[in-house]
One Martini backbone bead per residue (centre of mass of N, CA, C, O) as a GRO file, in nm:
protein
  133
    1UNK     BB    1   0.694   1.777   1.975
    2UNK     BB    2   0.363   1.696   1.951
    3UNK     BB    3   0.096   1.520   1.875
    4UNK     BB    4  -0.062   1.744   1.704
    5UNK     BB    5   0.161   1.824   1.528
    6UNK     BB    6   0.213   1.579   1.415
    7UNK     BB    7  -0.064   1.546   1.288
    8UNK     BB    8  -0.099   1.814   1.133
    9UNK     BB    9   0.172   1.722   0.932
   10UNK     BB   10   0.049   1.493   0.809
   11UNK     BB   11  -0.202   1.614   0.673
   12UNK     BB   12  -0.084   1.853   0.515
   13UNK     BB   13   0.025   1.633   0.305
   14UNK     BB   14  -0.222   1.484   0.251
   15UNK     BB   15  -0.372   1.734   0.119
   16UNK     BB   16  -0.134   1.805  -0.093
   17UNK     BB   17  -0.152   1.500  -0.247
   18UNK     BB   18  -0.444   1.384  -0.198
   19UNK     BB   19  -0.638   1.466  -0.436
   20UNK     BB   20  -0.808   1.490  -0.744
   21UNK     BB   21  -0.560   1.562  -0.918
   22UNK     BB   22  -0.431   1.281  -0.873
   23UNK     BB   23  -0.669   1.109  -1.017
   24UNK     BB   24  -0.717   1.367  -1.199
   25UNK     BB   25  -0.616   1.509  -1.468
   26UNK     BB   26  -0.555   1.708  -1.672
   27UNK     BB   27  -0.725   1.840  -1.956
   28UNK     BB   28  -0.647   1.698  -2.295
   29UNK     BB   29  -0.680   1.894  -2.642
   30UNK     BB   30  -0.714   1.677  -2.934
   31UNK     BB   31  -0.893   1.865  -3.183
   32UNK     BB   32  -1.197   1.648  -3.124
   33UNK     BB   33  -1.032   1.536  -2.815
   34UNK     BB   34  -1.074   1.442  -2.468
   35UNK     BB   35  -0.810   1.373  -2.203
   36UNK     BB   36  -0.831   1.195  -1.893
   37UNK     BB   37  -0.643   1.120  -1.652
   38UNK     BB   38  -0.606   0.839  -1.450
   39UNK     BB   39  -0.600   0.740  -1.095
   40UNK     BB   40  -0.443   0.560  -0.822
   41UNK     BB   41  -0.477   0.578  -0.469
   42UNK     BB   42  -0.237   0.484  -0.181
   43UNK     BB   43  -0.276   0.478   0.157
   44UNK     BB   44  -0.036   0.447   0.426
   45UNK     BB   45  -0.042   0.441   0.784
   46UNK     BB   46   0.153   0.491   1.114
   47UNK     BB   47   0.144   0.464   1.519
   48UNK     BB   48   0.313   0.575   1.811
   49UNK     BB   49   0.377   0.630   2.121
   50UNK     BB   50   0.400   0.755   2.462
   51UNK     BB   51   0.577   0.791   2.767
   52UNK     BB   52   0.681   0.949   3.038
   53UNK     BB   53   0.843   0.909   3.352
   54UNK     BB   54   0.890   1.003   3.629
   55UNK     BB   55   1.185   1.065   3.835
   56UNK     BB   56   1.121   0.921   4.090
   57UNK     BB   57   1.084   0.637   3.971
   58UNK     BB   58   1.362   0.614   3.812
   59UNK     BB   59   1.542   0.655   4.093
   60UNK     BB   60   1.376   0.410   4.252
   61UNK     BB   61   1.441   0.193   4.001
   62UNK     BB   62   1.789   0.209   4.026
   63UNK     BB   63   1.837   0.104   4.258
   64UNK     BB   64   1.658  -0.153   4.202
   65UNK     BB   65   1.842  -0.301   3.949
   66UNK     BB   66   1.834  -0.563   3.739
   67UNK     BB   67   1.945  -0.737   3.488
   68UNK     BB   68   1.641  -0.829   3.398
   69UNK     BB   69   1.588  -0.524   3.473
   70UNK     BB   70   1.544  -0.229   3.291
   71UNK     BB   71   1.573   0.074   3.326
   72UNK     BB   72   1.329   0.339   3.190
   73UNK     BB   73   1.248   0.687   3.116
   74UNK     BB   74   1.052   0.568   2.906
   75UNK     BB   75   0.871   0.614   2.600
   76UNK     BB   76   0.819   0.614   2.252
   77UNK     BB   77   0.783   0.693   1.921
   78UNK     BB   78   0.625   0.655   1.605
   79UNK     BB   79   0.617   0.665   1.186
   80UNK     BB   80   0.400   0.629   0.906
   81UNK     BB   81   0.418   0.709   0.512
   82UNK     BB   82   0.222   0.615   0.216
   83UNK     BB   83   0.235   0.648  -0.129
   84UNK     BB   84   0.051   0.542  -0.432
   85UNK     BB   85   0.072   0.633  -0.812
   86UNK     BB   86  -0.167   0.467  -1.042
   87UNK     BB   87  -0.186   0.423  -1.364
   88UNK     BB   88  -0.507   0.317  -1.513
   89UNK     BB   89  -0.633   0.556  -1.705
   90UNK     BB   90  -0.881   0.705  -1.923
   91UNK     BB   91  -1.060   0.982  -2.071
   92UNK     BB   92  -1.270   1.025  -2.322
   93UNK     BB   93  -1.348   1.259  -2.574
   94UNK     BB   94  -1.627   1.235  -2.876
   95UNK     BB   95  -1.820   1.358  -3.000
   96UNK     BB   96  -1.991   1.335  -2.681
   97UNK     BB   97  -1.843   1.082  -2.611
   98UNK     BB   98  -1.789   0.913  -2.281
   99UNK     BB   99  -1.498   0.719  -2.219
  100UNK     BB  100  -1.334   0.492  -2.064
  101UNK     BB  101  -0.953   0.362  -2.033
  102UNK     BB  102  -0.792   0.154  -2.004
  103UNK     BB  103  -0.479  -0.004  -1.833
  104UNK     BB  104  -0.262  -0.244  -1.934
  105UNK     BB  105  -0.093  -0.480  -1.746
  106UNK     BB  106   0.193  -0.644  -1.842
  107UNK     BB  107   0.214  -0.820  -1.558
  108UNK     BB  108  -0.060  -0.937  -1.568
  109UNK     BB  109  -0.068  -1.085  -1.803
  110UNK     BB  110   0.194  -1.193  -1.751
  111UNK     BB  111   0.057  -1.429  -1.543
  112UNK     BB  112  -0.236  -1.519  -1.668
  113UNK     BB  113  -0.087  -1.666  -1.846
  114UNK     BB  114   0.101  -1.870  -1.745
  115UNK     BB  115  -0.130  -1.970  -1.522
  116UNK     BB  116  -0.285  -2.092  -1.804
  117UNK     BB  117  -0.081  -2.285  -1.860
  118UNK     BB  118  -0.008  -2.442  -1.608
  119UNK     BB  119  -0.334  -2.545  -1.606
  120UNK     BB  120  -0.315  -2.697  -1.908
  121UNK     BB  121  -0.100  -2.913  -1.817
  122UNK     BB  122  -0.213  -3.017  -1.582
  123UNK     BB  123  -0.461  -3.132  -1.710
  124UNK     BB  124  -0.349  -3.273  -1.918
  125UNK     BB  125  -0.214  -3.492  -1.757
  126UNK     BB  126  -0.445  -3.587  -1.591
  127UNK     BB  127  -0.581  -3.729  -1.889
  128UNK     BB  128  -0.329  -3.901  -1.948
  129UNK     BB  129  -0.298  -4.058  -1.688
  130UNK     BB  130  -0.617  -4.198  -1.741
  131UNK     BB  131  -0.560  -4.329  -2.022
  132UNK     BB  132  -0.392  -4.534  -1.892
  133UNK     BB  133  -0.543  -4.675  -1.698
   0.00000   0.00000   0.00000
């Protein structure tokens, strides 16, 4: 496989999956409010190749090779691929008014809540020790 076959399926996984039905899902009707699912979707990958050395060249750098040079036949080449998709939110419509609905992450409340303790803390400590001062 050469490389613009492997960038082919590549993209055509990317367009599989990254579209925007993906980012919203389909609209769900319920009495008199339409609700459309929202996410968010991160996309990261990364690659790289190589070439092969002439046999001419590998047989006579073989000729000569020391332990601490060794002879390879060329260079290989290698990729990856990652996709996140997270619920963001919600858009709901509820008698002709349309709004945003965001979904609150439970994980970073208790970081923020935490965070805001121990600064708390923090505070109290060194106000208490400028008093004893």
């Amino acid at each position: 496989m050469n490389i613009v076959e492997l960038i082919q399926q590549v993209t055509d996984k990317i367009e599989k999956f990254a579209h925007v039905k993906v980012c919203f899902g389909e609209p769900v009707t319920l009495d008199q409010q339409t609700i459309i699912p929202v996410a968010s979707i991160r996309l990261c990958g990364g690659g790289g190749g190589g070439e092969m050395q002439p046999t001419e060249q590998v047989e006579a750098a073989e000729e000569s090779e020391t332990e601490e040079q060794p002879v390879h036949g060329g260079t290989c080449g290698g990729g990856g691929f990652g996709m996140q998709v997270k619920p963001v939110g919600y858009i709901e419509e509820v008698d002709g008014i349309v709004r945003f609905r965001p979904i609150l992450d439970g994980k970073m409340i208790a970081i923020l809540g935490l965070g805001g303790l121990f600064g708390l803390g923090f505070i109290l400590k060194m106000l208490f020790k400028r008093s004893e001062d």
